[in-house]
C-alpha positions in Angstrom: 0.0 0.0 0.0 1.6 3.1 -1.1 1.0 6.4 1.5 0.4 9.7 -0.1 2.5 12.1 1.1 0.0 15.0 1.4 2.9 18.3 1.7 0.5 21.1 1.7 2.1 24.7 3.0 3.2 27.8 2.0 4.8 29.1 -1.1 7.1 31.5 -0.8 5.0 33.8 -2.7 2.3 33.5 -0.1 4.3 34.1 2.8 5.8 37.3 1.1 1.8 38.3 0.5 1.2 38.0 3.5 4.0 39.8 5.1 3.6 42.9 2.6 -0.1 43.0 3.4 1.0 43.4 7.1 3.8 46.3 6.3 1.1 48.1 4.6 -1.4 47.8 7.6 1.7 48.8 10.2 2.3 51.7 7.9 -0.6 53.1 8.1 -1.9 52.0 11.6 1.4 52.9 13.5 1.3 56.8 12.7 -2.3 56.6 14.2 -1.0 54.6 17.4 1.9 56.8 18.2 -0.4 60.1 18.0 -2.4 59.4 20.5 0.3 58.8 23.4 0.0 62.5 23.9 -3.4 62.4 24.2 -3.4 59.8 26.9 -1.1 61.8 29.0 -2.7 64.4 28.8 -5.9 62.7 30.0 -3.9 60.7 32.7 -3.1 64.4 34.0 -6.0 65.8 34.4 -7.0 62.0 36.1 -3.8 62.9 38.6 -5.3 66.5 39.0 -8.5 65.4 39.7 -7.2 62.6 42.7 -4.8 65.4 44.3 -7.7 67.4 44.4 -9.6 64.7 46.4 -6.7 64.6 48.5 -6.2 68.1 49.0 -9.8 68.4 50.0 -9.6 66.0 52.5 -6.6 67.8 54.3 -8.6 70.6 54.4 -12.0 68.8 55.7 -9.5 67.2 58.6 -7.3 70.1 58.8 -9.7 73.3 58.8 -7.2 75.2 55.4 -5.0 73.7 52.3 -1.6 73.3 52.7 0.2 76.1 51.9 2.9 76.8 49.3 6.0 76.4 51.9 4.1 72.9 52.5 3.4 72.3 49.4 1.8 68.7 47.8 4.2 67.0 49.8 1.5 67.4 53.1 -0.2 64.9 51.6 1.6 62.2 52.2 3.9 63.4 55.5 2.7 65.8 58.5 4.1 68.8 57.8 6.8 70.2 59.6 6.9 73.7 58.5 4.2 77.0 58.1 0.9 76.1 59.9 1.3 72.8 61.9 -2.3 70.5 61.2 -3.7 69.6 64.3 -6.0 66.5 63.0 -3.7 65.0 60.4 -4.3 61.7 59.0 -1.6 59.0 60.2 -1.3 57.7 56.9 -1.5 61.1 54.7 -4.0 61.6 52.1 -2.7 59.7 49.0 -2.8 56.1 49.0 0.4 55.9 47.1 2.2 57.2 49.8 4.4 59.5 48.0 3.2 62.2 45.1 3.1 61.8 41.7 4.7 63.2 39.0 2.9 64.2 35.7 3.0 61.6 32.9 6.1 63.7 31.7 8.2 63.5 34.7 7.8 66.6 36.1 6.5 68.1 39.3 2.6 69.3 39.5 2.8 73.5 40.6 0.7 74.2 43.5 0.2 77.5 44.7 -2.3 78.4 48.0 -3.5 80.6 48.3 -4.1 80.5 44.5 -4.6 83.1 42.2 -7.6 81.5 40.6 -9.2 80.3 43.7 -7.9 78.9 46.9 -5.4 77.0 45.6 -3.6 76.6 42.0 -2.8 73.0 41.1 -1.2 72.6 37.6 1.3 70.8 35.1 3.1 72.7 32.7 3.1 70.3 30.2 5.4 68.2 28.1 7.9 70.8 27.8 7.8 71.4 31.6 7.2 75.5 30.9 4.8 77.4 31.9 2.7 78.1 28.7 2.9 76.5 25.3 0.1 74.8 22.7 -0.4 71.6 22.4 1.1 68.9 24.3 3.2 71.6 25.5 -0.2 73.1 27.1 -0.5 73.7 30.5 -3.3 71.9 32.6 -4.6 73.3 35.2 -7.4 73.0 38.2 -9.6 75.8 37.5 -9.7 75.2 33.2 -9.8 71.0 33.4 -12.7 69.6 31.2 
């Protein structure tokens, strides 16, 4: 009894099909993709605004006032030791992360209290890390989030 040998697979012409249909998707998917990184910081920031806010009402519910400049963010997740001392602060701070975050960019949130557009100013300058700018390199603040 003779066995067929049955050798289906690929051509070589097939495969390179295939693989030049999936350059053309990556070329014009990828441009897409990379795009919108930006735009996900940028929403992640104003998330990161939005949670220090939280926090920073919280100190003040406990605490009778924000923190002030001197004090700074960092009264959120240690007593402070400087300006006004807070008579009822929480034992474990007011972030869960125990430490504060930086924006998506690496850089340090401004904070400002009293603020000049209300009692505090909370903001990240950005991807540039300057105050102003268009863009990415626009500044997000507490008082102009959407």
């Amino acid at each position: 009894m003779q066995q067929r040998m049955n050798n289906r697979g690929f051509t070589l012409i097939e495969i390179m099909v295939v693989i030049a249909i999936l350059a053309l998707l990556a070329a014009l998917v990828a441009p897409k993709i990379i795009g919108r990184s930006d735009d996900a910081k940028i929403a992640d920031t104003k998330v990161q605004i939005k949670n220090l806010e939280t926090a920073l009402k919280l100190y003040k519910l406990d605490n009778g006032a924000y923190p002030s400049t001197e004090q700074g963010l960092a009264a959120l997740v240690a007593k402070p030791t400087v300006g006004v001392i807070p008579k009822n602060y929480k034992a474990e701070g007011y972030l869960e992360s125990k430490k504060v975050p930086q924006d998506p960019w690496g850089n340090d949130f401004a904070y400002l209290a009293p603020g000049e557009h209300g009692d505090y100013d909370l903001c990240s300058y950005g991807a540039d890390g300057a105050k102003g700018g268009e863009g990415k390199n626009a500044d997000i603040c507490s008082w102009n989030l959407q």
